[in-house]
Structures are given as structure tokens and as C-alpha cells.
N, C-alpha and C positions, 0 to 999 in steps of 0.2 A: 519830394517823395511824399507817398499820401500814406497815411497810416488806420485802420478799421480796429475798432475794440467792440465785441460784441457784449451785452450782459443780458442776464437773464434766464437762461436756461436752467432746467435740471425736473427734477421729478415728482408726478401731481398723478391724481386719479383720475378716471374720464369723469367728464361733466363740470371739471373744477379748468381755471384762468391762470395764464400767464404772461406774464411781457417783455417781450424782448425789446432792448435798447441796441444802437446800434451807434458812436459819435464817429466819422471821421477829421482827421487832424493833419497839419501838413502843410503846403503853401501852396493852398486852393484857392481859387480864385471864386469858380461855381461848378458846380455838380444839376445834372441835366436830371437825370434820373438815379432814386434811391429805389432799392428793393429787396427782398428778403425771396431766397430760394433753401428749398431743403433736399437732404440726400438720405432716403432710408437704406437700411442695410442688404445690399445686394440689387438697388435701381438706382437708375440714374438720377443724377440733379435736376430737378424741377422747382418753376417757378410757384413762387406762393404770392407774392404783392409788390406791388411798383407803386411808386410814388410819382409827381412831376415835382418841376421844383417848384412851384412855387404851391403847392399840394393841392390842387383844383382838379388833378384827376388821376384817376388811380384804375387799377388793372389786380384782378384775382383770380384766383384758380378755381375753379369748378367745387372743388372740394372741399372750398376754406368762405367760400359766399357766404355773406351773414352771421360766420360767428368768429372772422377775424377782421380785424380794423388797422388801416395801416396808416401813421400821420408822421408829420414831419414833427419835431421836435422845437422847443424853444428856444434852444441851442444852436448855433449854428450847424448845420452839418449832423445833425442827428436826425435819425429817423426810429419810430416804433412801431411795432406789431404786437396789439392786442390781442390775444389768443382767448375766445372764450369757449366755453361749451368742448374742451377740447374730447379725442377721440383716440383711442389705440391705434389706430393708423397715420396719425398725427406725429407718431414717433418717429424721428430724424436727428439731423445734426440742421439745423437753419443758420445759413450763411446772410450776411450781411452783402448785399453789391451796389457799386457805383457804374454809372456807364455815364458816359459825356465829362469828363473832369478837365478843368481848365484851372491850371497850374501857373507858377509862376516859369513855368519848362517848357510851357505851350498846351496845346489842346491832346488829351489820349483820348481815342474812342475808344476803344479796347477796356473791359469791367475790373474793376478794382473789388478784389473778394477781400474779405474776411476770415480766420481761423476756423469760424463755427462754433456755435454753442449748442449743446446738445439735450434735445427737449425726448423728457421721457413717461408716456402716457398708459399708467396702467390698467388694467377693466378689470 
């Protein structure tokens, strides 16, 4: 079973940084792709940043280009998302996801989410 602990969220004023942390735990074997999606209150979930695994390339959203940075962690299995310059639109719940997990159970393609941690950006 694979386990997501997000940290990092909570409440900042536009123009100021945050970071979210993201470890998963479990009997993983490897993990294809990491990434960070968010959900504002009343849209749907979208994507904010993808990782590869071995972090050589990465995938953003239009919206988050240049003032968020997404890297793999020193940790095994962790990933972060630098949040700079952030914006009142920025405000969501950002989810931690895995996709490609290869367990000690076999291979799931199917995403391994996160609880969410909830970033709140005031103007």
C-alpha cells in the first residue's frame, strides 16, 4: 500500500513564497511520474506540475510558468513545489499525485493522490 503526506500549505499574501512538500511511503518499488494538481472552490482539478523520475523533465501549467518550480526531493519519493510570486488565484487545495507506481503488488497505472493541503493567498 502506498502512502502521500503533504506538507506545507496555509496562508500568505500575494507576491510572498511557499513550499510544498510532498513524501510517499509504502513498498514502492519506483514511481514514473510525481506532480502537484490543485482544486479551487467550485472548478475542477487541474494540473500545476509533473515531475519525471529521474527530474530531467518537467510539465507546468500556463498559469504557474516561471514562478513555480517543481523538483524531486533528496529523499526518496519526495517531491516539491516552489511556489513564488504567488497570486489570489493561486488559492486551492494542491494535491500531491503519483501515476506509474511499481510496488512490491505489481505495477498500478491508475494516480495515487494525496489528502491535500490547502494554500491560501490573500490580495
Amino acid at each position: 500500500q502506498v502512502q502521500l503526506v503533504e506538507s506545507g500549505g496555509g496562508l500568505v499574501q500575494a507576491g510572498e513564497s511557499l513550499r510544498l512538500s510532498c513524501t510517499a511511503s509504502g513498498s514502492i518499488l519506483s514511481i514514473n511520474t510525481m506532480g502537484w494538481y490543485r482544486q479551487a472552490p467550485g472548478k475542477q482539478r487541474e494540473l500545476v506540475a509533473i515531475i519525471s523520475r529521474g527530474g530531467d523533465s518537467t510539465n507546468y501549467a500556463d498559469s504557474v510558468k516561471g514562478r513555480f518550480t517543481i523538483s524531486r526531493g533528496d529523499a526518496e519519493y519526495t517531491v516539491h513545489l516552489q511556489m513564488d510570486r504567488l497570486k489570489s488565484e493561486d488559492t486551492a487545495v494542491y494535491y500531491c499525485s503519483l501515476v506509474g507506481v511499481t510496488t512490491t503488488a505489481g505495477f498500478f497505472s491508475l494516480p495515487y493522490w494525496g489528502k491535500g493541503t490547502l494554500v491560501t493567498v490573500s490580495s
